[in-house]
Residue frames relative to the residue before (quaternion, step in Angstrom):
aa qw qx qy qz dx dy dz
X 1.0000 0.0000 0.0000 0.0000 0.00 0.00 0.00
X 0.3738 -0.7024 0.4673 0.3854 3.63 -0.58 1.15
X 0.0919 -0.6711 0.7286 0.1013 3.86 -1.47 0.44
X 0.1813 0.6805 -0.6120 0.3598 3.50 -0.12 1.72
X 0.5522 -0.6605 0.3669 0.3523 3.43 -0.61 0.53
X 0.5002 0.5818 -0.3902 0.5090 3.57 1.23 -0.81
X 0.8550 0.3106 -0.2649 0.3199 3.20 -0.12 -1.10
X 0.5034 0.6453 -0.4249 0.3868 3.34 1.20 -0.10
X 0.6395 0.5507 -0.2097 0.4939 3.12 1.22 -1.78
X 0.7956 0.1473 -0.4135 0.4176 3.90 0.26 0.47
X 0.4190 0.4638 -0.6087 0.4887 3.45 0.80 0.83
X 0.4539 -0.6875 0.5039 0.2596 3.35 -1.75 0.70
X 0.7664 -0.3957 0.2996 0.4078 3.32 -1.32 0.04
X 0.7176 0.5270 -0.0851 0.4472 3.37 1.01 -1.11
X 0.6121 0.2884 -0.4112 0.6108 3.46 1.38 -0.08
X 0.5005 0.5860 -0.4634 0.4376 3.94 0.71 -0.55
X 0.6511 0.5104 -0.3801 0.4136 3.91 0.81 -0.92
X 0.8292 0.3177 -0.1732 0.4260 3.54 0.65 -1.66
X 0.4920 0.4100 -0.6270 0.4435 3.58 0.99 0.44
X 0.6252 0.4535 -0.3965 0.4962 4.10 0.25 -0.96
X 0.4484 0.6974 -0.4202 0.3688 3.85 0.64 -0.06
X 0.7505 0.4268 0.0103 0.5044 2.80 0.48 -2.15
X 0.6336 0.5491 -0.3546 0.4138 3.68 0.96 -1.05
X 0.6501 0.5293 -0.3356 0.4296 3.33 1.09 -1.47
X 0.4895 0.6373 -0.3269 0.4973 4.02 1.25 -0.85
X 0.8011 0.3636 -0.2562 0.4004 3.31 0.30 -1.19
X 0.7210 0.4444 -0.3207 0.4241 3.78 0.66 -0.43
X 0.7598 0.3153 -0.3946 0.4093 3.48 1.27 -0.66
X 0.4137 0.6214 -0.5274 0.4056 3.27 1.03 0.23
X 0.5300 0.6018 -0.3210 0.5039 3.70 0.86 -1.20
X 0.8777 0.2049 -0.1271 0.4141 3.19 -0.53 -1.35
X 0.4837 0.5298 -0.5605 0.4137 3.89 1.04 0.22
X 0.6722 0.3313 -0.3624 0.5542 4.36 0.89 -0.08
X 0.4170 0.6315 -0.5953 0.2701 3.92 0.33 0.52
X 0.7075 -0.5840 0.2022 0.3429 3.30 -1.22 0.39
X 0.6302 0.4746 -0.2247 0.5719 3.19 1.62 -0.54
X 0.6079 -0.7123 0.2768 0.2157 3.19 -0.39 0.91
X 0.5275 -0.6382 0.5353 0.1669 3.91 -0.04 0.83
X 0.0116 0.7918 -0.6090 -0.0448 3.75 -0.26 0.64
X 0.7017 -0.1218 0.3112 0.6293 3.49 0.15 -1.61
X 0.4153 -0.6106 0.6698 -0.0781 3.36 -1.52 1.33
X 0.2175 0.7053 -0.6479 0.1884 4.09 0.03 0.57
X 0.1636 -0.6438 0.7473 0.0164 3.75 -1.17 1.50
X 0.0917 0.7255 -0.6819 0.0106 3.57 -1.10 1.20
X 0.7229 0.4337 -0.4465 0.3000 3.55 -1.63 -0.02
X 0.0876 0.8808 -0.4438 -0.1403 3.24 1.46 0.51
X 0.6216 0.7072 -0.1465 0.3034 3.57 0.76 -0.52
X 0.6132 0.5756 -0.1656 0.5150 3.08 1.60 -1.18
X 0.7488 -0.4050 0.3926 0.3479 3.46 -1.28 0.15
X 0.8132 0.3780 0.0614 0.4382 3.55 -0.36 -0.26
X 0.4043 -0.7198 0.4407 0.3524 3.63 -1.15 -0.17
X 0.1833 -0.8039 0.5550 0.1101 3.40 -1.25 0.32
X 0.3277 -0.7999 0.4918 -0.1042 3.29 -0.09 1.44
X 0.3639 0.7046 -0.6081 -0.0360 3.86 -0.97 0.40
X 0.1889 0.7950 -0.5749 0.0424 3.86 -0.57 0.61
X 0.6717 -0.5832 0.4563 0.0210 2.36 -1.83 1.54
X 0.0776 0.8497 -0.5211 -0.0217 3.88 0.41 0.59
X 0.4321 -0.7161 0.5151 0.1874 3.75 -1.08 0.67
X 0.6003 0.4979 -0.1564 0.6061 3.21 -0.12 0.75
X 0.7488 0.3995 -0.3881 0.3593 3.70 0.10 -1.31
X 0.5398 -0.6786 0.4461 0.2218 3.29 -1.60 1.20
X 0.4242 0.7479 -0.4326 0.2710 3.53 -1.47 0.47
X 0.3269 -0.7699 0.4452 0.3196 3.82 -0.29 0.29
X 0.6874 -0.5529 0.2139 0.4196 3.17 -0.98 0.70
X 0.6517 0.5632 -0.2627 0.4348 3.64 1.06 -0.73
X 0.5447 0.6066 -0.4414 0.3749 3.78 1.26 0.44
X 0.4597 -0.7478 0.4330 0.2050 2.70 -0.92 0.76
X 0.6003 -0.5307 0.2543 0.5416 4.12 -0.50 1.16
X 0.5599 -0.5692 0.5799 0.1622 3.01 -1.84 0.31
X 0.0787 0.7942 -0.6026 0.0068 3.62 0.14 1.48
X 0.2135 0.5411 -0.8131 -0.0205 3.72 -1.86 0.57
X 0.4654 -0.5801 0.6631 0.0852 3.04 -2.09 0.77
X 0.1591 -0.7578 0.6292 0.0670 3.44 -1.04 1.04
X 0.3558 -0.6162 0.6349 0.3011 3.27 -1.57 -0.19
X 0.4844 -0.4569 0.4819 0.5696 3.68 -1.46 -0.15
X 0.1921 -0.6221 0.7526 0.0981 2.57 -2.58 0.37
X 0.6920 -0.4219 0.3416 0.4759 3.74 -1.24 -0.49
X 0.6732 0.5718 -0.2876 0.3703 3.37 1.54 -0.66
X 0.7354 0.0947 0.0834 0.6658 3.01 1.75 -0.94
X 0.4403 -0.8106 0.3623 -0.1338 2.87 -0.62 2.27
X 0.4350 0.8058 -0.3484 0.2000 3.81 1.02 0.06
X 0.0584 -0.9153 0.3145 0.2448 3.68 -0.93 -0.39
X 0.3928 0.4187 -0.5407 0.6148 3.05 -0.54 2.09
X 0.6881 -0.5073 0.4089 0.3194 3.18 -1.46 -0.66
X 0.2089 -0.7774 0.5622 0.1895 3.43 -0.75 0.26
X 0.0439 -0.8298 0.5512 -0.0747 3.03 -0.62 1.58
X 0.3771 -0.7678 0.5179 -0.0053 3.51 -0.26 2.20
X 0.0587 0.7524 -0.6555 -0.0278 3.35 -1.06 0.63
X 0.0033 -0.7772 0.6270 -0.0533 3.84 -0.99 0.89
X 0.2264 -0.6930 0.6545 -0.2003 2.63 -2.20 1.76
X 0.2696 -0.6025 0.6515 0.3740 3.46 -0.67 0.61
X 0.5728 -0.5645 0.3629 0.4707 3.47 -1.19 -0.38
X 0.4114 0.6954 -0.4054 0.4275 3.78 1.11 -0.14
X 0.7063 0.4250 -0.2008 0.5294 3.35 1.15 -1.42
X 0.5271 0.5745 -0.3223 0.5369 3.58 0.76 -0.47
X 0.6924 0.5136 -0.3008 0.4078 3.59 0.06 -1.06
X 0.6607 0.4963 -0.1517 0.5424 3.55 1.29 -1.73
X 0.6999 0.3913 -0.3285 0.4991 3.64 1.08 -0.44
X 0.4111 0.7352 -0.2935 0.4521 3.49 1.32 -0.36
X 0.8162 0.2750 -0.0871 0.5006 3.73 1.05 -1.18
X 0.5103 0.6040 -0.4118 0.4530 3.10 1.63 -0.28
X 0.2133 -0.6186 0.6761 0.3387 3.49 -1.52 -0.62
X 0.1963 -0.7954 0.5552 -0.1432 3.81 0.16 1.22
X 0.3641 -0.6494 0.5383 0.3949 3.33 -0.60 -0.28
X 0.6219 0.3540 -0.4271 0.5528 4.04 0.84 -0.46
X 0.7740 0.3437 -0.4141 0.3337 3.85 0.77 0.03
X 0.3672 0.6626 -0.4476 0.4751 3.13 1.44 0.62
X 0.6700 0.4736 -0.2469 0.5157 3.34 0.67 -1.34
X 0.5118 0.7289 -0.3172 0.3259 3.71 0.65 -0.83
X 0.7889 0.4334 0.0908 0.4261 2.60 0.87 -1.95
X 0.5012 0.6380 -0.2554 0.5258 3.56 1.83 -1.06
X 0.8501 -0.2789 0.2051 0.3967 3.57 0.41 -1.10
X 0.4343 0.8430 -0.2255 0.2232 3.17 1.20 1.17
X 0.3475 -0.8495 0.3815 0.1096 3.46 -0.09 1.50
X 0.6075 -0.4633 0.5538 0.3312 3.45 -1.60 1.06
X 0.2428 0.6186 -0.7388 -0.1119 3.17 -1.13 -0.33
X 0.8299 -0.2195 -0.0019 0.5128 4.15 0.70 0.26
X 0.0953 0.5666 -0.8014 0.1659 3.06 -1.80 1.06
X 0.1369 -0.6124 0.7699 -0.1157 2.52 -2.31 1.39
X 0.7882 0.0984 -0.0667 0.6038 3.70 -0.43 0.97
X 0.8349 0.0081 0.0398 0.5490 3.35 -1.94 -0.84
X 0.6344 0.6020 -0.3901 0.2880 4.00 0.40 -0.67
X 0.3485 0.6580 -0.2796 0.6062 3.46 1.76 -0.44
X 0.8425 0.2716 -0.0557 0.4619 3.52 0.01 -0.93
X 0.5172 0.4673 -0.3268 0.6383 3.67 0.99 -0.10
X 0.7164 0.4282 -0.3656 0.4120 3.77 0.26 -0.94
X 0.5287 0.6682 -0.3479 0.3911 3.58 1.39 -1.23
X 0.5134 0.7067 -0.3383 0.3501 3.61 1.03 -1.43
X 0.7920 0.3625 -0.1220 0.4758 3.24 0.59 -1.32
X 0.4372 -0.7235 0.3469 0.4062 3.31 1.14 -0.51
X 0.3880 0.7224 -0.4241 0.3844 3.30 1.80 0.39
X 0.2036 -0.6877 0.6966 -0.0189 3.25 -1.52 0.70
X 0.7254 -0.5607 0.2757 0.2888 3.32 -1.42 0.62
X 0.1155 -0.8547 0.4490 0.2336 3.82 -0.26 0.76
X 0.2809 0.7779 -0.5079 0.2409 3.62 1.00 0.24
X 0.3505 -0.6209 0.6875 0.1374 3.16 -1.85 0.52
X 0.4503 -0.7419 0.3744 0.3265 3.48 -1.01 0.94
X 0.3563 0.5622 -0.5186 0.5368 3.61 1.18 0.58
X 0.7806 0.1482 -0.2699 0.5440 3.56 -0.03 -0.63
X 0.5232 0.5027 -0.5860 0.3608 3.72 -0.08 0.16
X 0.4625 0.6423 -0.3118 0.5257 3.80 1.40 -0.95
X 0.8259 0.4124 -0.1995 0.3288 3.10 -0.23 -1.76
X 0.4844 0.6953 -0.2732 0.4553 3.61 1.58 -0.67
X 0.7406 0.5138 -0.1449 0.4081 3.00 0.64 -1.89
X 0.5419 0.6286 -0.2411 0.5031 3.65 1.69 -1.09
X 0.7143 0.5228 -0.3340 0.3239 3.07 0.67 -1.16
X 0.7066 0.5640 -0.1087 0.4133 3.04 1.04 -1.75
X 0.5450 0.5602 -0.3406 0.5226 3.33 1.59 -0.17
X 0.6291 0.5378 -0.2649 0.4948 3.46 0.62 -1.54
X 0.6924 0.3920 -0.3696 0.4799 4.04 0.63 -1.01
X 0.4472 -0.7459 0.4217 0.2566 3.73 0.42 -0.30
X 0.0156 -0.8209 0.5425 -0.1777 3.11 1.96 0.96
X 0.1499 -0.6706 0.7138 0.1354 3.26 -1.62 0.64
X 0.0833 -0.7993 0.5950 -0.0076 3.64 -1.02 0.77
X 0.4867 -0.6479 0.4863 0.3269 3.31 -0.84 0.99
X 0.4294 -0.4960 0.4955 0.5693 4.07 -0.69 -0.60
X 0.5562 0.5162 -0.5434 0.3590 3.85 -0.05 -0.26
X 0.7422 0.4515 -0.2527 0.4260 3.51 0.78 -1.57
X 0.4211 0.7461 -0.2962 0.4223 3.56 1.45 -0.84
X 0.7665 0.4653 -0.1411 0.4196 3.17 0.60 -1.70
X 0.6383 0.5497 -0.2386 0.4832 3.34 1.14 -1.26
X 0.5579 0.6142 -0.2366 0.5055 3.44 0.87 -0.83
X 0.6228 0.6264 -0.1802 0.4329 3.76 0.81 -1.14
X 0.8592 0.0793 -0.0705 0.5005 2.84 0.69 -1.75
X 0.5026 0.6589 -0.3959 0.3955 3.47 0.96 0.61
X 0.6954 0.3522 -0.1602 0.6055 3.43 1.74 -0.56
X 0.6121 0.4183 -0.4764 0.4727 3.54 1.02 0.14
């Protein structure tokens, strides 16, 4: 998909949202079956250009005092959006420590930032901020589909968490 300014400038606002919508769908779904575990999924700067991305991975290396892990992507064929996507990663230790800070990505966090997934401890990390889950039950479904269709296995604990995190 070209990402020139012209062409941006005659698409409206409203398709620019529901393709980065869907994009944001497509990656945390993606990255909710990677090997490291997928905590919580929080889209902020709604406003800005582009996508903003922060997730909370289990597992991811680093001491609690680092500071997330930012890189910036372009589209691809896998993922359709327009602007940049600009990932940001946290174990959840690091998250917590960013949680009490007043950063500027935990400012923004906090300013206007949307669930878009948690499973477990990610439930409780989002709370930190005072964020809550911004899904629609259409896509909270369509999630659940997905994660069928991939043949995710889930323990019942994670099951459960899953349940009440999407209802």
């Amino acid at each position: 998909m070209p990402s020139s300014p012209q062409y941006h400038s005659h698409m409206n606002s409203a398709r620019i949202a529901e393709l980065n919508d869907r994009a944001v769908k497509h990656l945390v779904d993606a990255h909710s079956r990677l090997e490291e575990p997928l905590l919580l999924a929080i889209r902020y700067k709604l406003t800005e250009p582009g996508i903003h991305l922060f997730e909370v991975l289990d597992g991811l290396p680093g001491e609690d005092t680092d500071e997330p892990l930012e890189t910036e992507f372009g589209s691809s064929p896998e993922v359709r959006m327009i602007g940049t996507l600009k990932l940001a990663l946290a174990s959840p230790r690091q998250f917590r420590a960013l949680a009490q800070g007043s950063s500027a990505i935990a400012e923004a966090l906090k300013t206007d930032g949307r669930v878009e997934f948690y499973v477990g401890e990610g439930k409780e990390l989002a709370a930190l901020l005072g964020l809550k889950n911004g899904a629609t039950r259409r896509e909270l479904g369509a999630r659940q589909k997905l994660i069928d269709e991939a043949g995710t296995k889930l323990t019942e604990p994670e099951l459960e968490d899953l349940k009440k995190a999407w209802t």
